[in-house]
C-alpha positions as CSV (number, residue, x, y, z in Angstrom):
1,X,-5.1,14.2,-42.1
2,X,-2.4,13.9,-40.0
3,X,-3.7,15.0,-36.6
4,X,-6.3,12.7,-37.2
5,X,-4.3,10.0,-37.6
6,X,-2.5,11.2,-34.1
7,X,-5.7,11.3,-32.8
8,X,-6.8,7.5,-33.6
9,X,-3.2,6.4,-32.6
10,X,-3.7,7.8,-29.1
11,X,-7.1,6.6,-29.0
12,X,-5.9,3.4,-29.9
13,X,-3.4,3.7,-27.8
14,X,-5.4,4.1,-24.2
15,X,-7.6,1.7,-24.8
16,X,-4.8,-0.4,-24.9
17,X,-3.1,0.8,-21.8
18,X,-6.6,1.3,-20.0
19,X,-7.1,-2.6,-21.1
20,X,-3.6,-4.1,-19.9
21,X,-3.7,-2.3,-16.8
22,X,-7.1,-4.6,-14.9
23,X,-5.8,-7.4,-13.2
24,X,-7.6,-10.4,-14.1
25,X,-6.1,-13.0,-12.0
26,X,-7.9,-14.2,-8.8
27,X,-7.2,-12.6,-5.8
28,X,-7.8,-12.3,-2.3
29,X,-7.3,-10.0,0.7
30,X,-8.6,-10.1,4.3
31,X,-10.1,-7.3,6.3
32,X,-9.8,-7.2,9.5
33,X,-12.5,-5.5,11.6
34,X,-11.4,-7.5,15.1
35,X,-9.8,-5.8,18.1
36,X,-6.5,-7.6,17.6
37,X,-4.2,-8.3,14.7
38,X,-5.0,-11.7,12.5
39,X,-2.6,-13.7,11.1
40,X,-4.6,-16.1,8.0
41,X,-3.5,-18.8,6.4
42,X,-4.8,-20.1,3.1
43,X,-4.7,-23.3,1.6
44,X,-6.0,-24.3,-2.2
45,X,-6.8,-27.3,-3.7
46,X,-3.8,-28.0,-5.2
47,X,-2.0,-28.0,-2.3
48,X,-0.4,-24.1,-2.3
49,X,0.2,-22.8,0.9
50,X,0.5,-19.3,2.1
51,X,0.0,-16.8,5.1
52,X,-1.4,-13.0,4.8
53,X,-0.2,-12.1,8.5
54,X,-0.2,-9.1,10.6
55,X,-3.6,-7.4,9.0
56,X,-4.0,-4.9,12.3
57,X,-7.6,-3.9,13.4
58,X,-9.4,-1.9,10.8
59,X,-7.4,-2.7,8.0
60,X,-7.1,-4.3,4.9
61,X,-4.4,-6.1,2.9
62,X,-2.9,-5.9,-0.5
63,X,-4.7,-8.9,-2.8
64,X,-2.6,-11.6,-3.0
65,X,-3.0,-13.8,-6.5
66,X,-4.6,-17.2,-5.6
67,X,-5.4,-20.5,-8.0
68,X,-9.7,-20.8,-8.9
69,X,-10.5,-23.6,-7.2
70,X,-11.2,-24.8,-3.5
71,X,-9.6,-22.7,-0.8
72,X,-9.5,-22.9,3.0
73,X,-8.8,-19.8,5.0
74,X,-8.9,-20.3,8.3
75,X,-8.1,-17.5,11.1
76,X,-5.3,-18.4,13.4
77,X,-7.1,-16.8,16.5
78,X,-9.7,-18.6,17.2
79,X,-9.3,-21.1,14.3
80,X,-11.9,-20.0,12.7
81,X,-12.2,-21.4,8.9
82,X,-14.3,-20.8,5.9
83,X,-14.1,-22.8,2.7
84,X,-15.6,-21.7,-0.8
85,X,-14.9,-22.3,-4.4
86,X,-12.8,-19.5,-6.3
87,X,-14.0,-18.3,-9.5
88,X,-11.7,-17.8,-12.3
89,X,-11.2,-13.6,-12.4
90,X,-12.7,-13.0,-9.2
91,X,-11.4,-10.9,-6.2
92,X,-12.5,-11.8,-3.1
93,X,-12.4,-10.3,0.8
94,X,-12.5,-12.3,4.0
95,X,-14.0,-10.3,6.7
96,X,-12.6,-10.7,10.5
97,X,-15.6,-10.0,12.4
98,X,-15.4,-8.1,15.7
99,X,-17.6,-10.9,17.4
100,X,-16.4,-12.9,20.1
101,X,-15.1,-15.6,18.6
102,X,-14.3,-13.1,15.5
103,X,-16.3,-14.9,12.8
104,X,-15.1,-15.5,9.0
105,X,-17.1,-14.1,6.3
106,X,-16.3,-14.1,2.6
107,X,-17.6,-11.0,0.0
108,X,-17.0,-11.3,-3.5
């Protein structure tokens, strides 16, 4: 009786870890697929303002947490912007093309 109570309690207990450890915030991160470095700077609807600089070519930054709402990237090297609508719990990547201007595209 006792190991199975051990065994419900770990159960129990990874399920709970496994649970606690997804990151349900909204998120975004830009990868950068352009010759040069990108600096981008985001702006949401109520007003936050924030820059994810220094992504160099064929790479990816960390996810930084954003509000749901309206938000405004826009690329500072050719000034290149892209506006969508944020979904609560979503994560979301903006693409640097390798175009010429580099281009903005958004995956979800």
């Amino acid at each position: 009786m006792k190991k199975i109570y051990v065994g419900v309690f770990s159960l129990l207990l990874f399920v709970f870890i496994a649970g606690c450890s997804r990151n349900t915030e909204t998120q975004l991160r830009i990868s950068n697929k352009h010759a040069e470095k990108v600096n981008v700077k985001i702006q949401t609807e109520k007003g936050v303002k924030f820059a994810i600089n220094d992504v160099e070519p064929g790479e990816t930054s960390d996810y930084q947490t954003i509000n749901e709402g309206n938000i405004t990237a826009t690329a500072v090297i050719q000034n290149e912007s892209i506006s969508f609508l944020a979904a609560k719990h979503a994560h979301y990547t903006i693409f640097i093309s390798a175009d010429k201007p580099p281009l903005l595209h958004l995956d979800q």
